[in-house]
PDB file of N, H, CA, C and O in Angstrom:
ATOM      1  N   UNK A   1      33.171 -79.342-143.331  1.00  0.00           N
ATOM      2  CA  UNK A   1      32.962 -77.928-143.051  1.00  0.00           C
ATOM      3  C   UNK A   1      34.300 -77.320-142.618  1.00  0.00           C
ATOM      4  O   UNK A   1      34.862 -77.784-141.626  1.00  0.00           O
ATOM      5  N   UNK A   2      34.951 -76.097-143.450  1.00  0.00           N
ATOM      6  H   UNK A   2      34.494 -75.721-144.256  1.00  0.00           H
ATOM      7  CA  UNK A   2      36.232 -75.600-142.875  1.00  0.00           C
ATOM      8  C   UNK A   2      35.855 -74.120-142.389  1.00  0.00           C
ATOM      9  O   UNK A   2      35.142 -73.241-142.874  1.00  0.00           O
ATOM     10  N   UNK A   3      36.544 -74.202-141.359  1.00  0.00           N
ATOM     11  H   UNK A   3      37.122 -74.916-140.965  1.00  0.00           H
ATOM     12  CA  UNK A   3      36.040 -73.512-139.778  1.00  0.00           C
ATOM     13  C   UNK A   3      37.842 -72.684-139.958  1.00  0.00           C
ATOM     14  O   UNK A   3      38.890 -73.331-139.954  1.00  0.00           O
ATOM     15  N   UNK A   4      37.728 -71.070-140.108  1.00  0.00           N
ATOM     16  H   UNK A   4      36.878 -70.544-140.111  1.00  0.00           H
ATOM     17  CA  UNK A   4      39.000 -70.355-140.323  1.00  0.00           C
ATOM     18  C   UNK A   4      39.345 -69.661-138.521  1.00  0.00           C
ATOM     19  O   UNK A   4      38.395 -69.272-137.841  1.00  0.00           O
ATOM     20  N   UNK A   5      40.597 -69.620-138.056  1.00  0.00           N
ATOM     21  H   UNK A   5      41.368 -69.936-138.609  1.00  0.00           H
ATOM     22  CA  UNK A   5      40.750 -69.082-137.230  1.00  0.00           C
ATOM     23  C   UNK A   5      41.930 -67.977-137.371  1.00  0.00           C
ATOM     24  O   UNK A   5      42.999 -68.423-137.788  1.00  0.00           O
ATOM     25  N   UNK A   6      41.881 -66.815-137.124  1.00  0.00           N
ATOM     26  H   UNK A   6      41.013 -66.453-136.785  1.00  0.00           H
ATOM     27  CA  UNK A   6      43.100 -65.534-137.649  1.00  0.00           C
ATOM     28  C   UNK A   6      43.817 -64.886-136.476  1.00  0.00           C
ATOM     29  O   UNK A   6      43.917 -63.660-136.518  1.00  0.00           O
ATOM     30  N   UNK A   7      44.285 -65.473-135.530  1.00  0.00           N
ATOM     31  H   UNK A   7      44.204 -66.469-135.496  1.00  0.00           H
ATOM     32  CA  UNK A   7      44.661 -64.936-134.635  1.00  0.00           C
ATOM     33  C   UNK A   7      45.561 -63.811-134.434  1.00  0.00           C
ATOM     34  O   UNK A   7      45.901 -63.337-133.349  1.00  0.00           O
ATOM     35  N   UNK A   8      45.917 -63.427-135.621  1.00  0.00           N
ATOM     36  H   UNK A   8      45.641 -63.811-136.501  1.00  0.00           H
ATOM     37  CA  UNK A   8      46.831 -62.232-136.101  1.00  0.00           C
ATOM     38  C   UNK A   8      45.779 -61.112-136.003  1.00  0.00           C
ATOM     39  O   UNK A   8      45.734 -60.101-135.302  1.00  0.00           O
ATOM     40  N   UNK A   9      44.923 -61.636-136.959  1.00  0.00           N
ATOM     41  H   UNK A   9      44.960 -62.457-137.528  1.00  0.00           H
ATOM     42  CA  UNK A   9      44.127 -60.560-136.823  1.00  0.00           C
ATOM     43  C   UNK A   9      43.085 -60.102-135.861  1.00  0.00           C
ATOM     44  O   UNK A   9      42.652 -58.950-135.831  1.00  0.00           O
ATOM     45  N   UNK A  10      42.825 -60.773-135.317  1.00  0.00           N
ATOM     46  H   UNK A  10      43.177 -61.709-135.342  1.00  0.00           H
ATOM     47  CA  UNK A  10      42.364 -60.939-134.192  1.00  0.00           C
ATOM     48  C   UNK A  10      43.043 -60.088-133.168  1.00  0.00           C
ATOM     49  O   UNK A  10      42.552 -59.007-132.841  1.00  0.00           O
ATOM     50  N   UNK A  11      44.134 -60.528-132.661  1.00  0.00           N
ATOM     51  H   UNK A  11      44.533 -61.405-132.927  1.00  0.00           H
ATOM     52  CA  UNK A  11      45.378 -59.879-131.766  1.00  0.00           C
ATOM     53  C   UNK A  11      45.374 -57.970-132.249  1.00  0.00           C
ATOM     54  O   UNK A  11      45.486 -57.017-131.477  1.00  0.00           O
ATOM     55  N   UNK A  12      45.235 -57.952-133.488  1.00  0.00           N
ATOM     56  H   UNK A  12      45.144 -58.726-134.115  1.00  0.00           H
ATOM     57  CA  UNK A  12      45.290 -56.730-134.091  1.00  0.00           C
ATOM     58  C   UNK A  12      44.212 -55.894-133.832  1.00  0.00           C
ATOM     59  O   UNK A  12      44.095 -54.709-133.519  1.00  0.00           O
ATOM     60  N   UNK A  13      43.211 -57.119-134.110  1.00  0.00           N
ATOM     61  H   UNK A  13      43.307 -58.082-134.364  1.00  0.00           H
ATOM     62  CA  UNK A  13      42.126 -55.645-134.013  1.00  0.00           C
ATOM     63  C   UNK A  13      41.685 -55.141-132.471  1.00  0.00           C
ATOM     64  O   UNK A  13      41.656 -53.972-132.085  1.00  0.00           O
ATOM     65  N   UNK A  14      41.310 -56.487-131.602  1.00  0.00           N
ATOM     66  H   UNK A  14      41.334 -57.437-131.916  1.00  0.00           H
ATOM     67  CA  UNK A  14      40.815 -56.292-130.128  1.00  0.00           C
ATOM     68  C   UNK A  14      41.644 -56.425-129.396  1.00  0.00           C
ATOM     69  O   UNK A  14      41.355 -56.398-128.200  1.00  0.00           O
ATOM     70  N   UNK A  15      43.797 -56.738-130.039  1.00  0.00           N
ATOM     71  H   UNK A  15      44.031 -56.760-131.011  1.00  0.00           H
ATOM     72  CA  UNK A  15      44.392 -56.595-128.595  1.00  0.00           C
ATOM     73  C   UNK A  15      45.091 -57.911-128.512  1.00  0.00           C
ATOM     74  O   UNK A  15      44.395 -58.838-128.926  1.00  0.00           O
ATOM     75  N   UNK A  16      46.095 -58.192-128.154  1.00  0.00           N
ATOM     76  H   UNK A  16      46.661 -57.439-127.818  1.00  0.00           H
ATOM     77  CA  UNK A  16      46.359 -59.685-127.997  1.00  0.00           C
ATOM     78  C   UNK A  16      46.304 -60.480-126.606  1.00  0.00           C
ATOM     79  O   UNK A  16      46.808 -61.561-126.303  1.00  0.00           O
ATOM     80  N   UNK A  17      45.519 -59.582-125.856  1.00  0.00           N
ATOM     81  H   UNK A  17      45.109 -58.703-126.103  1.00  0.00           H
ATOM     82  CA  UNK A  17      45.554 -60.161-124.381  1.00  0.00           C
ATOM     83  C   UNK A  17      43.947 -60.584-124.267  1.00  0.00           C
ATOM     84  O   UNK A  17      43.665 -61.492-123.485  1.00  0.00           O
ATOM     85  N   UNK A  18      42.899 -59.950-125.024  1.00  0.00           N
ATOM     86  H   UNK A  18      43.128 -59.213-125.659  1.00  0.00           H
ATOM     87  CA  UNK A  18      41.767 -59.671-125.026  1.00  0.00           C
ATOM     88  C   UNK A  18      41.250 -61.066-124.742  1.00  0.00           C
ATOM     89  O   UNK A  18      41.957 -62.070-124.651  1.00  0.00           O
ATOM     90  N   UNK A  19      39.631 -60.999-124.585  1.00  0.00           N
ATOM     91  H   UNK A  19      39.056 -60.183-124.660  1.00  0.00           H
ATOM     92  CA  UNK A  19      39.317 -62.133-124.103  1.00  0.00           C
ATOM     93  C   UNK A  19      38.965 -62.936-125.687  1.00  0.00           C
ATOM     94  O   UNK A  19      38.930 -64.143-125.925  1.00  0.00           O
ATOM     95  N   UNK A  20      38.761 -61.912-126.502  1.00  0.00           N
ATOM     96  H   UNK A  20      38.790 -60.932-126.308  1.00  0.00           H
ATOM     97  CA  UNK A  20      38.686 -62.469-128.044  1.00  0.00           C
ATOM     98  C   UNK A  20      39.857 -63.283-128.810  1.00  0.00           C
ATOM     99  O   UNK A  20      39.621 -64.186-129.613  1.00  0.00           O
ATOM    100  N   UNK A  21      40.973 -62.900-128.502  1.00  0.00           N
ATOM    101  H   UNK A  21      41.165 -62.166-127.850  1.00  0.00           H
ATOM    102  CA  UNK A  21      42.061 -63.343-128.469  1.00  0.00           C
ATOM    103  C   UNK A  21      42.201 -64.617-127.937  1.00  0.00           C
ATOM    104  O   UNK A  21      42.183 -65.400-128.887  1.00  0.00           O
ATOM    105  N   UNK A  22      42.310 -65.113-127.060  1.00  0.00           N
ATOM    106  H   UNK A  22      42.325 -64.477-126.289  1.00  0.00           H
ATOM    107  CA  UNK A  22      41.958 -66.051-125.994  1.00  0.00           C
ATOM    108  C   UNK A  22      41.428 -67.130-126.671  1.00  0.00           C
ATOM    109  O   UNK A  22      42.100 -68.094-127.037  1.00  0.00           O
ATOM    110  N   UNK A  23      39.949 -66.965-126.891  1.00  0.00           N
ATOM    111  H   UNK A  23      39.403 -66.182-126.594  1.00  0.00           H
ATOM    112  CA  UNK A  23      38.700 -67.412-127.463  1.00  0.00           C
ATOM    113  C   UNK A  23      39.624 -67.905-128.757  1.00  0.00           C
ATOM    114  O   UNK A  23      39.690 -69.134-128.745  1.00  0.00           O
ATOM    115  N   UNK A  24      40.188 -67.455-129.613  1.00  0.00           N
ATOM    116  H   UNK A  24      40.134 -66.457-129.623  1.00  0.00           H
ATOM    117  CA  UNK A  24      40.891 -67.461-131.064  1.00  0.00           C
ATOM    118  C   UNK A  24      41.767 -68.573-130.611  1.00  0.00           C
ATOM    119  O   UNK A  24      41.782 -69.513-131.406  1.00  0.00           O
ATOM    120  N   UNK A  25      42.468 -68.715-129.595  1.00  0.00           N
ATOM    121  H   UNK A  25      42.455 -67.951-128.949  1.00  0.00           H
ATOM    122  CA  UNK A  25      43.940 -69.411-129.369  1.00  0.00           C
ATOM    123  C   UNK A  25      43.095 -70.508-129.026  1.00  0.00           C
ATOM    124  O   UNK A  25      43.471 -71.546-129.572  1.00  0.00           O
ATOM    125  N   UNK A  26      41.864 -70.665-128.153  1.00  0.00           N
ATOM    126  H   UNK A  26      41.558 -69.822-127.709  1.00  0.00           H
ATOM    127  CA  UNK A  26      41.238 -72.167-127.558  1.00  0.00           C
ATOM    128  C   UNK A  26      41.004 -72.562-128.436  1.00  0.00           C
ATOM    129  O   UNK A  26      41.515 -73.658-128.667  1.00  0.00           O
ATOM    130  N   UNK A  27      39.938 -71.852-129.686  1.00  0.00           N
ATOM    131  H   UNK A  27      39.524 -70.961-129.498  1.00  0.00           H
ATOM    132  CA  UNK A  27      39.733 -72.671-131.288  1.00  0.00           C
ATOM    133  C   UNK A  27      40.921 -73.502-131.838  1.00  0.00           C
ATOM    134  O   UNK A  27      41.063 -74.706-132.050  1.00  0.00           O
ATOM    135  N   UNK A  28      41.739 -72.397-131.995  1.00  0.00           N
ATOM    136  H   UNK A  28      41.624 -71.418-131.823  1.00  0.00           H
ATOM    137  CA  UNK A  28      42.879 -73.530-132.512  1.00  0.00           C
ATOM    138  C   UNK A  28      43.379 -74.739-131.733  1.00  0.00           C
ATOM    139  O   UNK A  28      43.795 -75.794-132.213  1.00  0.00           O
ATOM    140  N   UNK A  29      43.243 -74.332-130.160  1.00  0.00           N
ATOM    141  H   UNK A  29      42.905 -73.475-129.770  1.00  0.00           H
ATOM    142  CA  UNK A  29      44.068 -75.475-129.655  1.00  0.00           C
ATOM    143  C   UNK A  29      43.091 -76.931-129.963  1.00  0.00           C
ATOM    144  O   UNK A  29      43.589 -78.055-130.029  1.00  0.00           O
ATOM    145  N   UNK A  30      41.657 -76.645-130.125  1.00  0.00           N
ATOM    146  H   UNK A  30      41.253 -75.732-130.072  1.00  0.00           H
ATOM    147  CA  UNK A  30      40.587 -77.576-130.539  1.00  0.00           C
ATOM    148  C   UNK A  30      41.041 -77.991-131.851  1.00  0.00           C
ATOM    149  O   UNK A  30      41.222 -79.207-131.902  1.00  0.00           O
ATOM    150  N   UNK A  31      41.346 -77.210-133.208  1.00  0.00           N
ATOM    151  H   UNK A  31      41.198 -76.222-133.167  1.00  0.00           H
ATOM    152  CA  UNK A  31      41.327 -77.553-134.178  1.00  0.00           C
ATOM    153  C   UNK A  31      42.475 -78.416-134.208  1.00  0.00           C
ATOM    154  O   UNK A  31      42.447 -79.270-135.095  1.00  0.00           O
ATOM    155  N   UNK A  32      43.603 -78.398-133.360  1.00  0.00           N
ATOM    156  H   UNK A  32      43.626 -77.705-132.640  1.00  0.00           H
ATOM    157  CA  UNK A  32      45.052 -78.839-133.415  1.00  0.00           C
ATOM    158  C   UNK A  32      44.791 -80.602-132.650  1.00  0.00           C
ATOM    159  O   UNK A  32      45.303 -81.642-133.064  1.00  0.00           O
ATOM    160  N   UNK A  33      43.991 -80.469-131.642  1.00  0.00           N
ATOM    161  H   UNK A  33      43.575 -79.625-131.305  1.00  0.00           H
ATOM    162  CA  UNK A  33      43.791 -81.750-131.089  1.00  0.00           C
ATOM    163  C   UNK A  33      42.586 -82.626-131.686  1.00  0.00           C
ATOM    164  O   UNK A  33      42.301 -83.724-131.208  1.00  0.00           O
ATOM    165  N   UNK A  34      41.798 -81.969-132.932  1.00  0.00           N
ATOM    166  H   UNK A  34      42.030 -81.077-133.320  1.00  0.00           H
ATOM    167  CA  UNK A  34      41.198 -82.646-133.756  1.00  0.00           C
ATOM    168  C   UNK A  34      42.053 -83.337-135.027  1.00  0.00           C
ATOM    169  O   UNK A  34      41.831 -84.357-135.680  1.00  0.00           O
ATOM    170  N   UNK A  35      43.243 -82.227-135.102  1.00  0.00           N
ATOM    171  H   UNK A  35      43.423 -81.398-134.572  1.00  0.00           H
ATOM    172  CA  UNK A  35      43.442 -83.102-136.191  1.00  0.00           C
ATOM    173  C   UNK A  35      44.515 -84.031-135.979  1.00  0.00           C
ATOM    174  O   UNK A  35      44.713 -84.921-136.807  1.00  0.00           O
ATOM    175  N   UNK A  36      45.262 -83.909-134.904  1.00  0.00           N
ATOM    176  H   UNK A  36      45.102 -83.186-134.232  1.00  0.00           H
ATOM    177  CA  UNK A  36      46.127 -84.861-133.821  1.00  0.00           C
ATOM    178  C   UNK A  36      45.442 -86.005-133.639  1.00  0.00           C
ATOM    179  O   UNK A  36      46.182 -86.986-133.723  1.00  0.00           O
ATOM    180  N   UNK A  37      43.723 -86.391-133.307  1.00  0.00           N
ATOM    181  H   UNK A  37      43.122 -85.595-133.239  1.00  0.00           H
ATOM    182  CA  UNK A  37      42.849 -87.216-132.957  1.00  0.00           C
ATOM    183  C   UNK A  37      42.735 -87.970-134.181  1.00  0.00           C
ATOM    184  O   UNK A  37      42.587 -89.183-134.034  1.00  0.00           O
ATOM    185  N   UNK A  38      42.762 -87.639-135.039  1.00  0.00           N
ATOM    186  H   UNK A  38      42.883 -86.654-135.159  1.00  0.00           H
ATOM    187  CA  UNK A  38      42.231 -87.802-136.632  1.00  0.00           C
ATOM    188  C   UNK A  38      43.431 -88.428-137.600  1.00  0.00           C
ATOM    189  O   UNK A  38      43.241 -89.226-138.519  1.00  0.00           O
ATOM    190  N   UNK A  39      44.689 -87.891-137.189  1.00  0.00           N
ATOM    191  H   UNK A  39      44.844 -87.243-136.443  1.00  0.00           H
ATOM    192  CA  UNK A  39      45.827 -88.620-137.541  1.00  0.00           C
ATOM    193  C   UNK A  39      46.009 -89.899-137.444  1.00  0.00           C
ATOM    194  O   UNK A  39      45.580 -90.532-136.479  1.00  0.00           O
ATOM    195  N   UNK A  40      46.852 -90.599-138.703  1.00  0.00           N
ATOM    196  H   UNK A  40      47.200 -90.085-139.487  1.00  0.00           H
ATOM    197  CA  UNK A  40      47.250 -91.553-138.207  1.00  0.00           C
ATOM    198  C   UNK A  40      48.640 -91.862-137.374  1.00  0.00           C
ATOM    199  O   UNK A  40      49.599 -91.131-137.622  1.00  0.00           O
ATOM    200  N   UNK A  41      48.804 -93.008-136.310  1.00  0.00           N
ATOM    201  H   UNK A  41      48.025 -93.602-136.110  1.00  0.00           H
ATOM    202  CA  UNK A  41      49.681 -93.213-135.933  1.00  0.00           C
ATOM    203  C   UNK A  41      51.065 -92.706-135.669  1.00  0.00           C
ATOM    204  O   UNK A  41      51.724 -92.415-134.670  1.00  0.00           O
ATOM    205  N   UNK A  42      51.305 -92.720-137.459  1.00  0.00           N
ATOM    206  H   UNK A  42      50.770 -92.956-138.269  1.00  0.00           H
ATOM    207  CA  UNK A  42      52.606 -92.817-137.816  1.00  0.00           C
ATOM    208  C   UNK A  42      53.067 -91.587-138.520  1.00  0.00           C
ATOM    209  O   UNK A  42      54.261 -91.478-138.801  1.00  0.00           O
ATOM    210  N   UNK A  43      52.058 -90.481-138.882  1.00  0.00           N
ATOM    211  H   UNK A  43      51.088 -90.569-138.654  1.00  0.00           H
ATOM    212  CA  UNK A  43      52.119 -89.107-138.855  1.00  0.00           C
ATOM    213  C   UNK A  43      52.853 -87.816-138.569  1.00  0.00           C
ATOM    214  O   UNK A  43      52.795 -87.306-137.450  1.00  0.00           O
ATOM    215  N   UNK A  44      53.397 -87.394-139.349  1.00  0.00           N
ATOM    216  H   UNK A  44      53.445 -87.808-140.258  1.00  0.00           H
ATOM    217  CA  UNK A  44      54.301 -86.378-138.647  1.00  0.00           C
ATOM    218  C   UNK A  44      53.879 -85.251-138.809  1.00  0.00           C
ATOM    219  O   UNK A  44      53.952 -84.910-139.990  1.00  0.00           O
ATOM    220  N   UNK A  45      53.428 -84.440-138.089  1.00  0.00           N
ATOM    221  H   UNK A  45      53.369 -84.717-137.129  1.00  0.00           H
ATOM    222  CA  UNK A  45      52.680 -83.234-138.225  1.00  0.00           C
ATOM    223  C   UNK A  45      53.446 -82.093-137.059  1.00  0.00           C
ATOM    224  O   UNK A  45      53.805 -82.148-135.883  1.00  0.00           O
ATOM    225  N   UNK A  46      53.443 -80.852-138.392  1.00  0.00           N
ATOM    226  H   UNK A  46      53.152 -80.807-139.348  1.00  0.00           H
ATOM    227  CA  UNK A  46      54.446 -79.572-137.955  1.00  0.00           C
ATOM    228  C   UNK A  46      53.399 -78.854-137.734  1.00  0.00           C
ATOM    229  O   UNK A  46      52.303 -78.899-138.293  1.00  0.00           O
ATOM    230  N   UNK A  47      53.827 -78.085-136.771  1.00  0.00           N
ATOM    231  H   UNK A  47      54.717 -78.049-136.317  1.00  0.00           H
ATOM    232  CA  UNK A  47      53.122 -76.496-136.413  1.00  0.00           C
ATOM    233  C   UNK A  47      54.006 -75.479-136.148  1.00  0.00           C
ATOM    234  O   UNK A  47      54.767 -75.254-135.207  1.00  0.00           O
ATOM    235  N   UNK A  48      53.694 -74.791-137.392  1.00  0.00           N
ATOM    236  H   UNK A  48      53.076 -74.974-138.157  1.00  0.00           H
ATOM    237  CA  UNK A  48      55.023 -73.078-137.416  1.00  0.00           C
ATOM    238  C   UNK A  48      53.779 -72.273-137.279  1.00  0.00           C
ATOM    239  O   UNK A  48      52.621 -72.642-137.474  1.00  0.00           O
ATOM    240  N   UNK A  49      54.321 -70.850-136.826  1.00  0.00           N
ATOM    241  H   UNK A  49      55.262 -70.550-136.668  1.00  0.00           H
ATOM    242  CA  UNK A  49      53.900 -69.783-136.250  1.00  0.00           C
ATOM    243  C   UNK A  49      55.000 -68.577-137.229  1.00  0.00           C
ATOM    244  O   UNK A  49      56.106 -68.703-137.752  1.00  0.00           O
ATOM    245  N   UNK A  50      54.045 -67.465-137.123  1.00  0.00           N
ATOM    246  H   UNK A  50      53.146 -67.362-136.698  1.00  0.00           H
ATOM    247  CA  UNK A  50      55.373 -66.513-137.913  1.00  0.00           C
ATOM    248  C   UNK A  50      55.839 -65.454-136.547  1.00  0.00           C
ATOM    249  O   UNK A  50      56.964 -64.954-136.555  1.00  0.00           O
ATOM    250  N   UNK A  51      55.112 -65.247-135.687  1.00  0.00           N
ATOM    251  H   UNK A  51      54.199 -65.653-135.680  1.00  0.00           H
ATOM    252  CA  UNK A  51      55.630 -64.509-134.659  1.00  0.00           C
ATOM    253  C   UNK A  51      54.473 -64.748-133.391  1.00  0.00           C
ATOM    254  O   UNK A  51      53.813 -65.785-133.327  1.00  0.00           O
ATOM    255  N   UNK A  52      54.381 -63.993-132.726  1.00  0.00           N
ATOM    256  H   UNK A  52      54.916 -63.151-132.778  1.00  0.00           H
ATOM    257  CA  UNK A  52      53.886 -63.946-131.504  1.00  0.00           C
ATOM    258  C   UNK A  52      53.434 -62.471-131.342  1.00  0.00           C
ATOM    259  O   UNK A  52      53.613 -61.745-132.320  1.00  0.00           O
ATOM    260  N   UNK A  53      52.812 -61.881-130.116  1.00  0.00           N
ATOM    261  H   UNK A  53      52.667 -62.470-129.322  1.00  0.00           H
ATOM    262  CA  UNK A  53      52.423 -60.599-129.610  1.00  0.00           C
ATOM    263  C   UNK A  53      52.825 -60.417-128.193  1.00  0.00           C
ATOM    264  O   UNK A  53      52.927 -61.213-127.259  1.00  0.00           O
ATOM    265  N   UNK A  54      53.097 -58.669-128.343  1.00  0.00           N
ATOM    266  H   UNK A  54      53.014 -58.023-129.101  1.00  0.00           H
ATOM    267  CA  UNK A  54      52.955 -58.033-126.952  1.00  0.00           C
ATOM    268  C   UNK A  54      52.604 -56.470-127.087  1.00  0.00           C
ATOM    269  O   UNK A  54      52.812 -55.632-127.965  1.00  0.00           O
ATOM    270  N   UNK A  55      52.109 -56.452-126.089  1.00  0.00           N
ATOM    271  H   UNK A  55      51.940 -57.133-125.376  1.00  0.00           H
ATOM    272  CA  UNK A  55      51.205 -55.293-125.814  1.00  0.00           C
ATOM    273  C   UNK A  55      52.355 -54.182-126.210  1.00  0.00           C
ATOM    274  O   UNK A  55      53.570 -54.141-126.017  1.00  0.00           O
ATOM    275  N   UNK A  56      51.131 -53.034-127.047  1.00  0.00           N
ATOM    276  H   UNK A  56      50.143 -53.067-127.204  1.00  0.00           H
ATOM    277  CA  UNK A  56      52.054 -51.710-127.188  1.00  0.00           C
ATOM    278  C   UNK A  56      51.593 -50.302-126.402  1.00  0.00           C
ATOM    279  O   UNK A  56      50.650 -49.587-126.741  1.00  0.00           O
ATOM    280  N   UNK A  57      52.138 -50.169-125.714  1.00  0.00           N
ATOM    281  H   UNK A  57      52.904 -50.750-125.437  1.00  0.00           H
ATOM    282  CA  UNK A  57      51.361 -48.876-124.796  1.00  0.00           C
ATOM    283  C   UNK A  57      51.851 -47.000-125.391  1.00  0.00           C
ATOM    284  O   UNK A  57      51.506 -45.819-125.352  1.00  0.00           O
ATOM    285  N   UNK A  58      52.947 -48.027-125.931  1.00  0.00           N
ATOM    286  H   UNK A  58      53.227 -48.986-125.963  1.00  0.00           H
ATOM    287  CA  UNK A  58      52.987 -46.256-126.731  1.00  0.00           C
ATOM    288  C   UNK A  58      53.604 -46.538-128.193  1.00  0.00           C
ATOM    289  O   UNK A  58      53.969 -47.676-128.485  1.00  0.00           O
ATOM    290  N   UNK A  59      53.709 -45.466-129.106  1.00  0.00           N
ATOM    291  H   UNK A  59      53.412 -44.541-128.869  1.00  0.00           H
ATOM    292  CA  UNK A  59      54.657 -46.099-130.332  1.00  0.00           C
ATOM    293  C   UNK A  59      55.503 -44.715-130.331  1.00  0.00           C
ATOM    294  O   UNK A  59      55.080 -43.806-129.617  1.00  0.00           O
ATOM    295  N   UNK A  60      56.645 -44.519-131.076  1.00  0.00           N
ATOM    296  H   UNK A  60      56.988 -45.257-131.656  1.00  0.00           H
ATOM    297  CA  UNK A  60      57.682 -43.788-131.336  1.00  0.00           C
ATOM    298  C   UNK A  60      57.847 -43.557-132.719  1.00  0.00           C
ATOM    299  O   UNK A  60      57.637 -44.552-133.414  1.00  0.00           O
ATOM    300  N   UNK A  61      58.147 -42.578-133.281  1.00  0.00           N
ATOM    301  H   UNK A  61      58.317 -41.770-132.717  1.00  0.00           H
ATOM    302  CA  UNK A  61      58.718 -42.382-134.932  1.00  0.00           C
ATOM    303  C   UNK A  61      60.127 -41.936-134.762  1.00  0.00           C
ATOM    304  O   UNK A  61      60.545 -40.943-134.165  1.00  0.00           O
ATOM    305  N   UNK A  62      60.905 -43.048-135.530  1.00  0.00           N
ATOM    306  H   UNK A  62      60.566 -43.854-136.015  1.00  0.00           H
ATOM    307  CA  UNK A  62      62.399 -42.074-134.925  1.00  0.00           C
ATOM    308  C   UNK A  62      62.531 -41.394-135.896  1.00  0.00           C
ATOM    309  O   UNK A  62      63.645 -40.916-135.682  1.00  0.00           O
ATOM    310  N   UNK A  63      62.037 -40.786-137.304  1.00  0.00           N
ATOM    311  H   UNK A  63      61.132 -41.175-137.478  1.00  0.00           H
ATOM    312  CA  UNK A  63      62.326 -39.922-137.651  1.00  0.00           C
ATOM    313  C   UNK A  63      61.732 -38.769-137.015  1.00  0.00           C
ATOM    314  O   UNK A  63      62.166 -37.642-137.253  1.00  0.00           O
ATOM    315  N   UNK A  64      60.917 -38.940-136.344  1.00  0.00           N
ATOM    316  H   UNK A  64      60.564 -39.855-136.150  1.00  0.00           H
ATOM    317  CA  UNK A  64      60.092 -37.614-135.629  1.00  0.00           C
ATOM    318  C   UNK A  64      60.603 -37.242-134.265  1.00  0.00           C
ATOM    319  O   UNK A  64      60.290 -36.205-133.680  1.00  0.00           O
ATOM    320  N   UNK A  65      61.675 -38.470-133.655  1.00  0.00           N
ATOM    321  H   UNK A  65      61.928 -39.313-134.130  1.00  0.00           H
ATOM    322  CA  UNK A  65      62.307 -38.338-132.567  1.00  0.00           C
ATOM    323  C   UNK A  65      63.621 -37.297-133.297  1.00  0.00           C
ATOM    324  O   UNK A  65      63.980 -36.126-133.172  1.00  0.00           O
ATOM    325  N   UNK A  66      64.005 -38.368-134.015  1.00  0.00           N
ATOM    326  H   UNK A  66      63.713 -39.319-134.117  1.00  0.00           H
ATOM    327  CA  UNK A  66      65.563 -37.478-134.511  1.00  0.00           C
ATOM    328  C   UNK A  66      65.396 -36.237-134.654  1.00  0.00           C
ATOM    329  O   UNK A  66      66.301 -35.567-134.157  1.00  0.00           O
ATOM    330  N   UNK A  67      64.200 -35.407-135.374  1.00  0.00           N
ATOM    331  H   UNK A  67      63.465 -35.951-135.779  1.00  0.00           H
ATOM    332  CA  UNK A  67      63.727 -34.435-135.573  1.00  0.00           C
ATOM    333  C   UNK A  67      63.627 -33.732-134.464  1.00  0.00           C
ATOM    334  O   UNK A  67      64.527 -32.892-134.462  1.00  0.00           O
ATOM    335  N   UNK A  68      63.068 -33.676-133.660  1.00  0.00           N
ATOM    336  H   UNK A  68      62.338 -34.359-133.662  1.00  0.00           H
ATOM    337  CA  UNK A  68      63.382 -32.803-132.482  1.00  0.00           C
ATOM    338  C   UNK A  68      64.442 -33.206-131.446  1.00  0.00           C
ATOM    339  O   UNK A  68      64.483 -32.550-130.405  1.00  0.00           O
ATOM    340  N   UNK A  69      65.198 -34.098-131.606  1.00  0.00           N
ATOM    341  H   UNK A  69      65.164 -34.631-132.451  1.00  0.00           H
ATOM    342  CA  UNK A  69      66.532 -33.931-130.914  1.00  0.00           C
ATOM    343  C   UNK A  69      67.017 -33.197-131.445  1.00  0.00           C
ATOM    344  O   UNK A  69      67.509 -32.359-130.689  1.00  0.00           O
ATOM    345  N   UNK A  70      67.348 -32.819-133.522  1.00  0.00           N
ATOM    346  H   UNK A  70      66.948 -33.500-134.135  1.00  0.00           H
ATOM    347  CA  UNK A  70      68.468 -31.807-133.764  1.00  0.00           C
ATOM    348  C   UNK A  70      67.436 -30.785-133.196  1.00  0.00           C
ATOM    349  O   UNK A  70      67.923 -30.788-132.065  1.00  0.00           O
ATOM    350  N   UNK A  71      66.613 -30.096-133.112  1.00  0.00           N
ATOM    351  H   UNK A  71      66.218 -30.094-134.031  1.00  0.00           H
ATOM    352  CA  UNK A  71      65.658 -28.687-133.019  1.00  0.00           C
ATOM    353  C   UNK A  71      66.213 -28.480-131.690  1.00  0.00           C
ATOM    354  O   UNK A  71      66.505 -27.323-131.385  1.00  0.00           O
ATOM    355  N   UNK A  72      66.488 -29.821-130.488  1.00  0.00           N
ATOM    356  H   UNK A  72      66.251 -30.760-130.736  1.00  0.00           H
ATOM    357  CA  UNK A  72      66.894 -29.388-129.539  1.00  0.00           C
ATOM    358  C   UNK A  72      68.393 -29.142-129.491  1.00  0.00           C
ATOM    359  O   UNK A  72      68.864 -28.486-128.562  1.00  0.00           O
ATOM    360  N   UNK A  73      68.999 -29.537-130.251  1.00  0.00           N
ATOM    361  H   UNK A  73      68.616 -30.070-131.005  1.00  0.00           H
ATOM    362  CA  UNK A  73      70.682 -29.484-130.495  1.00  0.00           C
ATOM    363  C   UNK A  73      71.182 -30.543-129.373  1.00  0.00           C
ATOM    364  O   UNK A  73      71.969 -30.224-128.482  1.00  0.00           O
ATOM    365  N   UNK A  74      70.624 -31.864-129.524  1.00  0.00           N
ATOM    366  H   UNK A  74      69.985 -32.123-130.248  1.00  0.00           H
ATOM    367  CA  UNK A  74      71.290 -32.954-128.834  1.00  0.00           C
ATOM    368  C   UNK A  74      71.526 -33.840-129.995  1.00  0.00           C
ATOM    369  O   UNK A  74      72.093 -34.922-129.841  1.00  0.00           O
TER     370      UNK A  74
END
């Protein structure tokens, strides 16, 4: 049975601090020490990541910034 975990998306939709989030990262850490358990011995097993998260409390457009800096003449 293959059991998917998306923590990207996850992080995206409810937040990356969320308790859903969380919940997403314990799955994997289960799925990671199952298949660590399940390995053999002599096994070399990688784990890459493409980035990480942090909270965004506001966002910026710098073309929409630049834009009213010239309107302000700075």
């Amino acid at each position: 049975l293959l059991h998917f975990v998306d923590l990207d998306s996850t992080a995206h939709t409810y937040g990356p601090y969320t308790k859903q989030a969380h919940d997403c990262l314990e799955l994997t850490d289960t799925y990671i020490a199952e298949i660590l358990a399940a390995a053999p011995k002599n096994a070399i097993v990688a784990l890459v990541s493409d980035h990480g998260f942090e909270r965004v409390d506001r966002e910026i457009s710098v073309p929409i910034l630049d834009m009213e800096l010239e309107l302000q003449g700075k």
